[in-house]
N, CA, C and O atoms as a GROMACS GRO file, in nm:
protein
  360
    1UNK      N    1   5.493  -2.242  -5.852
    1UNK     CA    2   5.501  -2.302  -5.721
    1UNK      C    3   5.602  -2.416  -5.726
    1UNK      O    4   5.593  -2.486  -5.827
    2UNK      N    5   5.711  -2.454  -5.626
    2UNK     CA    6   5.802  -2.503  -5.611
    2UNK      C    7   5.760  -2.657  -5.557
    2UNK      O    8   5.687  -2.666  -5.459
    3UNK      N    9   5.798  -2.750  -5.609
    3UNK     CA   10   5.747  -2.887  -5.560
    3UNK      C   11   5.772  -2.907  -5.404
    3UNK      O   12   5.740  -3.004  -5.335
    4UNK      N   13   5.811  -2.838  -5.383
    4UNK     CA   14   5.854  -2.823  -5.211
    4UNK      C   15   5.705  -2.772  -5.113
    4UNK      O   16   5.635  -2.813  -5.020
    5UNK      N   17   5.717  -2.656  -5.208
    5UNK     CA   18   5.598  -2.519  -5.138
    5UNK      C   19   5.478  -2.600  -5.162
    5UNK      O   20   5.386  -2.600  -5.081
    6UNK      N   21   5.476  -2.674  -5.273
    6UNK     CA   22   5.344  -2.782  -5.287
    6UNK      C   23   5.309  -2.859  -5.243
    6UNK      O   24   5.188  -2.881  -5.241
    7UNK      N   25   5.443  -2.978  -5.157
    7UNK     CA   26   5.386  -3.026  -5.056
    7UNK      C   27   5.366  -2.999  -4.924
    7UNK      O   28   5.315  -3.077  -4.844
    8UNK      N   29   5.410  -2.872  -4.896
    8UNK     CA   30   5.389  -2.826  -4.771
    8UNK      C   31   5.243  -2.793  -4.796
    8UNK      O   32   5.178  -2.817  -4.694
    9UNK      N   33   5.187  -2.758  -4.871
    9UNK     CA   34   5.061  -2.698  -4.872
    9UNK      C   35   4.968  -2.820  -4.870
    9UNK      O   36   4.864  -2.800  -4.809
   10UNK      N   37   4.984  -2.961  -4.933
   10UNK     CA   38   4.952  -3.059  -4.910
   10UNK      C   39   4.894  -3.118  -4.770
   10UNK      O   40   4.786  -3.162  -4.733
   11UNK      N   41   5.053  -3.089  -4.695
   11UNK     CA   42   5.089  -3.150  -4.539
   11UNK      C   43   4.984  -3.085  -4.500
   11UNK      O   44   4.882  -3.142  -4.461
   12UNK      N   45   5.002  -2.936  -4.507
   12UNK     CA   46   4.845  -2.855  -4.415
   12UNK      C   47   4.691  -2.883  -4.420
   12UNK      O   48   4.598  -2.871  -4.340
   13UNK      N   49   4.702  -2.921  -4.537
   13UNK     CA   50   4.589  -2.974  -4.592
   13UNK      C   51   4.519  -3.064  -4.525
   13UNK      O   52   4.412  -3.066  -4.464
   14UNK      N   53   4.645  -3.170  -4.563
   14UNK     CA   54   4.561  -3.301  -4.498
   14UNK      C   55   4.538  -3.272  -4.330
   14UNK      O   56   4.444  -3.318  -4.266
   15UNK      N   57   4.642  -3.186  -4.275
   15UNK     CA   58   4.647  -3.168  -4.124
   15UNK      C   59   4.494  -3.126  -4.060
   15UNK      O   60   4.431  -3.170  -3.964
   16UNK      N   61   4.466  -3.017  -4.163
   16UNK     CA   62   4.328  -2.938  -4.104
   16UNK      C   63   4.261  -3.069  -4.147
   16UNK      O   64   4.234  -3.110  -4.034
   17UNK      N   65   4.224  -3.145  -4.214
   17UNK     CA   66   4.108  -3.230  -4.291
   17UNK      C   67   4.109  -3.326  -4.189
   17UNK      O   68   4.026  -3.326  -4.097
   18UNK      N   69   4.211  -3.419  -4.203
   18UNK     CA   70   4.240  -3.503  -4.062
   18UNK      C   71   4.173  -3.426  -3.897
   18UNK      O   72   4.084  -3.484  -3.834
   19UNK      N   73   4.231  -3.301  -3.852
   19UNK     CA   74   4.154  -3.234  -3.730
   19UNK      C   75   4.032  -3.238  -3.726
   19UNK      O   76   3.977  -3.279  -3.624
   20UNK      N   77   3.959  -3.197  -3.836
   20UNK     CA   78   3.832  -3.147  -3.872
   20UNK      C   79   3.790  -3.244  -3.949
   20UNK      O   80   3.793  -3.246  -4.072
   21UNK      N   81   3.732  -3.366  -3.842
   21UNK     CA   82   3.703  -3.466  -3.951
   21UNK      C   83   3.515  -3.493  -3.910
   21UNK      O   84   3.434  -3.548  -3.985
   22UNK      N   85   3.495  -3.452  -3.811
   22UNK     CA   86   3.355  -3.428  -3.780
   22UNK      C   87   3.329  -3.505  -3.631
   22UNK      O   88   3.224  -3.499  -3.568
   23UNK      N   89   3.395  -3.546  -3.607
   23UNK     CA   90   3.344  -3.609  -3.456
   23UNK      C   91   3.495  -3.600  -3.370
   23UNK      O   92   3.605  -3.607  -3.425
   24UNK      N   93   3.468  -3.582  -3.201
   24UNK     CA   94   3.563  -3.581  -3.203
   24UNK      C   95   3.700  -3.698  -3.186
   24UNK      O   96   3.821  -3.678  -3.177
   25UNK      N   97   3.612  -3.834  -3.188
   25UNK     CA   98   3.692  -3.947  -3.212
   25UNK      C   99   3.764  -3.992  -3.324
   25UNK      O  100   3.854  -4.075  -3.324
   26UNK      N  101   3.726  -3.940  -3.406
   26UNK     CA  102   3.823  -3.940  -3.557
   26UNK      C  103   3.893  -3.843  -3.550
   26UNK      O  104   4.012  -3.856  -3.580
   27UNK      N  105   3.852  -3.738  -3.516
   27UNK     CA  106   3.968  -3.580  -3.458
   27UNK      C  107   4.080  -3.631  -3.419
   27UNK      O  108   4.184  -3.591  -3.471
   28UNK      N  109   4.082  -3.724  -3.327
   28UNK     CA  110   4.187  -3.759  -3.226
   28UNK      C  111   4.270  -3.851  -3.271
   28UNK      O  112   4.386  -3.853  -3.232
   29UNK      N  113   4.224  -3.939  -3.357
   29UNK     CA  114   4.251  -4.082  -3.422
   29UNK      C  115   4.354  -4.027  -3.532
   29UNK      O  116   4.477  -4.020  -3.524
   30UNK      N  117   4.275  -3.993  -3.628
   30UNK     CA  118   4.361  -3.926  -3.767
   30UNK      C  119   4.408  -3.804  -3.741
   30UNK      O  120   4.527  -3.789  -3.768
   31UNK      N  121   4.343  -3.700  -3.690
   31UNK     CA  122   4.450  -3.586  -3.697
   31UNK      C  123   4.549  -3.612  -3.590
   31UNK      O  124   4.647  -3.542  -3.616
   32UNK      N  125   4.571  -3.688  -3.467
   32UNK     CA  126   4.692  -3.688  -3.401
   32UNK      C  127   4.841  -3.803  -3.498
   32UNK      O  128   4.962  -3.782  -3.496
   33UNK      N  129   4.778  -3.893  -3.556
   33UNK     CA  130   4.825  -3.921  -3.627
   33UNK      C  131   4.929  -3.875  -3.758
   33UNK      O  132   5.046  -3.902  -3.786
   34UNK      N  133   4.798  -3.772  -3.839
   34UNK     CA  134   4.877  -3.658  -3.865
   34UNK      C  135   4.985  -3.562  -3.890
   34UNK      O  136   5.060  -3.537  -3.984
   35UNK      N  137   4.957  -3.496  -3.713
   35UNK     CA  138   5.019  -3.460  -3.665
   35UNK      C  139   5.169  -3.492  -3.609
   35UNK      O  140   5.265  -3.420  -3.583
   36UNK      N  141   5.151  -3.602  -3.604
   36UNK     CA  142   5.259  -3.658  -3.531
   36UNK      C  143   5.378  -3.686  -3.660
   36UNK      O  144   5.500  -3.691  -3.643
   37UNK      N  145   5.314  -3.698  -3.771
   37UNK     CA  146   5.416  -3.750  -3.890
   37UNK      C  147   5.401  -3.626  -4.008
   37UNK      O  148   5.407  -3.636  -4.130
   38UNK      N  149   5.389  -3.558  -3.961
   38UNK     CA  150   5.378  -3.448  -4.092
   38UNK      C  151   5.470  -3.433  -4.175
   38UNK      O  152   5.458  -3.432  -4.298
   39UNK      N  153   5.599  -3.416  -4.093
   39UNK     CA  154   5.730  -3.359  -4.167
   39UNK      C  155   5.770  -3.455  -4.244
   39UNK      O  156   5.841  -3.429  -4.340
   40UNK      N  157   5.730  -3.585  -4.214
   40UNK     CA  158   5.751  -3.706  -4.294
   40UNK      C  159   5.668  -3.726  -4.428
   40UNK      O  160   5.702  -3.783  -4.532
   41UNK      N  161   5.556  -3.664  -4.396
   41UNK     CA  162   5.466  -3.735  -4.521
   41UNK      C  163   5.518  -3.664  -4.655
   41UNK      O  164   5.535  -3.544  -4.675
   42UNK      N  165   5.538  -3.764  -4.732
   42UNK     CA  166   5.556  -3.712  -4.882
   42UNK      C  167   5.449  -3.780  -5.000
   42UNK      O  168   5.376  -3.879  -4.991
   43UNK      N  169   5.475  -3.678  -5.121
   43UNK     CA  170   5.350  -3.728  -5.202
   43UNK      C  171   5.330  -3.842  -5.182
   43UNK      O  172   5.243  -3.842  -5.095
   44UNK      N  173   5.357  -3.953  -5.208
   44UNK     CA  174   5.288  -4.081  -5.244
   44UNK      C  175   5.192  -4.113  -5.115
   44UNK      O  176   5.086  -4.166  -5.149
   45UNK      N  177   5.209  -4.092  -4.973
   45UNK     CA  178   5.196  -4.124  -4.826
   45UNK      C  179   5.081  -4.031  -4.822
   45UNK      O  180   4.975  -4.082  -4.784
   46UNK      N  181   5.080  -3.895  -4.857
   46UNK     CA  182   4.986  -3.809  -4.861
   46UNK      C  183   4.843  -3.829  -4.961
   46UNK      O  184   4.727  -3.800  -4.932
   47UNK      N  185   4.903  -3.897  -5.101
   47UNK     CA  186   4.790  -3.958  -5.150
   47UNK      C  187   4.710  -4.082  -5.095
   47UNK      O  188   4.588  -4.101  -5.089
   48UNK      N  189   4.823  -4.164  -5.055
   48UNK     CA  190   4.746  -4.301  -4.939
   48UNK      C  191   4.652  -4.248  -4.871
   48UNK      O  192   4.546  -4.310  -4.867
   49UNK      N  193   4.663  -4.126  -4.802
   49UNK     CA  194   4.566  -4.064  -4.666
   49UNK      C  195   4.490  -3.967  -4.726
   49UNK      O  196   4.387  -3.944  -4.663
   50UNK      N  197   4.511  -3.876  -4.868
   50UNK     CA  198   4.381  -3.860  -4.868
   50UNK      C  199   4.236  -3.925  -4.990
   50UNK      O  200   4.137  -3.872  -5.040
   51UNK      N  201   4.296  -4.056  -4.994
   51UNK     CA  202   4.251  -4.132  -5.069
   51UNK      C  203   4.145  -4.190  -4.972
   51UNK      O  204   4.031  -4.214  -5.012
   52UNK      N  205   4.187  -4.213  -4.828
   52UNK     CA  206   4.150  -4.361  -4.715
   52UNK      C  207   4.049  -4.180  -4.636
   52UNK      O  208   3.929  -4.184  -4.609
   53UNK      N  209   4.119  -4.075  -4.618
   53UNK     CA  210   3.986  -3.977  -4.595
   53UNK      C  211   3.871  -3.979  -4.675
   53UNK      O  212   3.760  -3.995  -4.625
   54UNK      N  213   3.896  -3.955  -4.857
   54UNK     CA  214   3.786  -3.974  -4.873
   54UNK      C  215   3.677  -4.086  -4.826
   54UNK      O  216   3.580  -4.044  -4.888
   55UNK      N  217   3.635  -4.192  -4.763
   55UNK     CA  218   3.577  -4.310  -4.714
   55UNK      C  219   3.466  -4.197  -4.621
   55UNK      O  220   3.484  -4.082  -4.581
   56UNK      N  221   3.386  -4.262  -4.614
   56UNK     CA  222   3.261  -4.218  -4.566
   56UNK      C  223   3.312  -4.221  -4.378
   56UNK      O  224   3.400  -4.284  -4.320
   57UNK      N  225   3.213  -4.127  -4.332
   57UNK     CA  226   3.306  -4.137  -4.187
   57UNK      C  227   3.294  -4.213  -4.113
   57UNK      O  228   3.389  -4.247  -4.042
   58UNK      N  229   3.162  -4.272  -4.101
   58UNK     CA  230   3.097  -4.391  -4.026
   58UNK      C  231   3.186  -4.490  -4.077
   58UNK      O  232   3.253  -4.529  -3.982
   59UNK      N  233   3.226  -4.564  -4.203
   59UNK     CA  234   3.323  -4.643  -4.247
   59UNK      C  235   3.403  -4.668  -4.142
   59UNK      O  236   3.418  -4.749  -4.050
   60UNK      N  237   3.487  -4.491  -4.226
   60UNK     CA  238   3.659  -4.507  -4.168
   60UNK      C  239   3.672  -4.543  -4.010
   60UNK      O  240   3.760  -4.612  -3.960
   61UNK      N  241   3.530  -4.462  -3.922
   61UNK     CA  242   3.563  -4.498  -3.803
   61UNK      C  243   3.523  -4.659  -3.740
   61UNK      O  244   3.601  -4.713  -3.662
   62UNK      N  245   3.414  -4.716  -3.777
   62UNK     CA  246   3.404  -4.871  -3.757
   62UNK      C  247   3.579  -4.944  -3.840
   62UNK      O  248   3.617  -5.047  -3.785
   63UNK      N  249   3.638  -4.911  -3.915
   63UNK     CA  250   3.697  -5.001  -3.929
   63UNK      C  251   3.858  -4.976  -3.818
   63UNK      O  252   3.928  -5.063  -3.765
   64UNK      N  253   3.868  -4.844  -3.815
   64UNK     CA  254   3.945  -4.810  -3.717
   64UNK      C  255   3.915  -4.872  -3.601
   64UNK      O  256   3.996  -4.947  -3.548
   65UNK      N  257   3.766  -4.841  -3.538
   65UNK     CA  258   3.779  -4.905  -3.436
   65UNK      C  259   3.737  -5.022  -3.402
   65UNK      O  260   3.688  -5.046  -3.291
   66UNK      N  261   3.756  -5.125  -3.512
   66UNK     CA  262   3.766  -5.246  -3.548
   66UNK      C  263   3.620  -5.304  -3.516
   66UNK      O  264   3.598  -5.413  -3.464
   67UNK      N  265   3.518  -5.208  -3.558
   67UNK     CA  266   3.409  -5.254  -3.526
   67UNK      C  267   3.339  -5.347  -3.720
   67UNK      O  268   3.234  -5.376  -3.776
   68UNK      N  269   3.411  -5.351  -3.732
   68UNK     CA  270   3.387  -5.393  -3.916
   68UNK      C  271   3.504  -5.409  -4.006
   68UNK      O  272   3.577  -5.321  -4.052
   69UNK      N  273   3.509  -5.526  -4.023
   69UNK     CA  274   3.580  -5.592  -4.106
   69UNK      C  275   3.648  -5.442  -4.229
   69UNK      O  276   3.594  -5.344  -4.281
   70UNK      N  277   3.754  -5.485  -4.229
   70UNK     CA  278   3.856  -5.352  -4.336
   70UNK      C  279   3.837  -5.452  -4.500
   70UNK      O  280   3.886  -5.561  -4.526
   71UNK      N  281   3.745  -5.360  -4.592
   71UNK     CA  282   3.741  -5.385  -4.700
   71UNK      C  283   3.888  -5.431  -4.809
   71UNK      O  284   3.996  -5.376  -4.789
   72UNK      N  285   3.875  -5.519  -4.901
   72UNK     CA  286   4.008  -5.552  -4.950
   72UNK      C  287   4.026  -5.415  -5.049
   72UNK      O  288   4.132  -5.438  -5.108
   73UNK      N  289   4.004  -5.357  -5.071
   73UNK     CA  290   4.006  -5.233  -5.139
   73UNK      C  291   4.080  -5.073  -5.094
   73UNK      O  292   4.134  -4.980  -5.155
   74UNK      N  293   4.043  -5.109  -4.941
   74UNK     CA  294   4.127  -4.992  -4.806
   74UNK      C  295   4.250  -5.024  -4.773
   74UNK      O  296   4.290  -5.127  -4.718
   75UNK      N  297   4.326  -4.906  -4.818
   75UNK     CA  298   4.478  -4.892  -4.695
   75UNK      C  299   4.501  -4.951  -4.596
   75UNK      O  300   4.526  -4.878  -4.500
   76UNK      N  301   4.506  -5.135  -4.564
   76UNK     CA  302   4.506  -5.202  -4.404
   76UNK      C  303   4.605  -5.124  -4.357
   76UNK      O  304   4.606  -5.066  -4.248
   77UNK      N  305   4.717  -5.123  -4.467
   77UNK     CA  306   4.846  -5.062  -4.374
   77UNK      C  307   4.847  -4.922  -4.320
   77UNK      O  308   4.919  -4.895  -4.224
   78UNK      N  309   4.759  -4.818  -4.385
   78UNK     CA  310   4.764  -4.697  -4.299
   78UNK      C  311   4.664  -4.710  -4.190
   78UNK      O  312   4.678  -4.650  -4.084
   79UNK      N  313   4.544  -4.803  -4.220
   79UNK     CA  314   4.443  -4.813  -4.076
   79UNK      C  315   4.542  -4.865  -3.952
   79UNK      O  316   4.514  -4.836  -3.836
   80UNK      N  317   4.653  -4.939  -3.985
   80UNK     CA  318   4.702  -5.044  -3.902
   80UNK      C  319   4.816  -4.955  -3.872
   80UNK      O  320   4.880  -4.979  -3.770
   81UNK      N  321   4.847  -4.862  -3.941
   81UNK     CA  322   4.969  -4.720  -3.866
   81UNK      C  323   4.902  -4.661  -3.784
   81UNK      O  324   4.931  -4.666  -3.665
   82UNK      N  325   4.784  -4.584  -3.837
   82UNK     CA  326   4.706  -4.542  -3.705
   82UNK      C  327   4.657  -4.554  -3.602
   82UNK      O  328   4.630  -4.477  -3.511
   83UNK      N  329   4.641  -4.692  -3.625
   83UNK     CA  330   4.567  -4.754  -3.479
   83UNK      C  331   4.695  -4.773  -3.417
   83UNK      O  332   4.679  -4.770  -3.295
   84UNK      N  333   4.805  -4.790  -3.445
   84UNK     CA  334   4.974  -4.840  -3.360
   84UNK      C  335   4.980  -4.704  -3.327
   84UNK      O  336   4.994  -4.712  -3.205
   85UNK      N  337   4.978  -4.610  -3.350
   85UNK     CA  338   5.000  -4.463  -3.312
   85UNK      C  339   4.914  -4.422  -3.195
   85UNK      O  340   4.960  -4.370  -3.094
   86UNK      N  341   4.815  -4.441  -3.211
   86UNK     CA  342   4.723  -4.452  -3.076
   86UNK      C  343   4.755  -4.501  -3.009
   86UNK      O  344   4.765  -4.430  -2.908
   87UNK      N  345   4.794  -4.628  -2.986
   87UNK     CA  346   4.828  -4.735  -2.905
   87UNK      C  347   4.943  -4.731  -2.833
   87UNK      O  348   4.959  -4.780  -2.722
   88UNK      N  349   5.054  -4.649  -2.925
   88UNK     CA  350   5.172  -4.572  -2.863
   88UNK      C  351   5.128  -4.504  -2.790
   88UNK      O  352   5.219  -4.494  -2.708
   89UNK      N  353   5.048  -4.446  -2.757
   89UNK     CA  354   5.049  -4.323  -2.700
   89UNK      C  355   4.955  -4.390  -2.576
   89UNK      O  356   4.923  -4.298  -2.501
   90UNK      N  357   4.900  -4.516  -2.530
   90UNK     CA  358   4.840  -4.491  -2.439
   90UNK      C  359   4.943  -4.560  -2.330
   90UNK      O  360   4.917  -4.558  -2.210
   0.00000   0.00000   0.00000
């Protein structure tokens, strides 16, 4: 497998995981997010996100939606891409 073909398979990855994240307010949050930057994400960016997916979902979504303080341990900067991505868009 070609380091290319590998991260495309990556990109999909995270795409469905991000969609299918169990509610549909994180659906919308992370997978439009996603979506919107796919062609961009490369390994290192792709490990950031599915490092900050693994997080429990109740977590990821209180801190997204700034209902709870963002642990010093979490990605501020990808919570703080996503939430600007939303925010673009309204």
């Amino acid at each position: 497998m070609t380091e290319k073909h590998d991260l495309e398979t990556r990109r999909k990855r995270a795409l469905y995981r991000a969609q299918h994240r169990g509610t549909q307010e994180m659906d919308i949050l992370i997978g439009g997010y996603v979506a919107a930057h796919l062609s961009g994400l490369d390994a290192a960016m792709l490990d950031r996100l599915e490092t900050l997916m693994d997080h429990e979902e109740t977590d990821l979504q209180a801190w997204l939606m700034g209902q709870r303080d963002i642990p010093g341990d979490v990605d501020r900067g990808l919570i703080d891409a996503i939430r600007d991505h939303k925010l673009g868009q309204v």
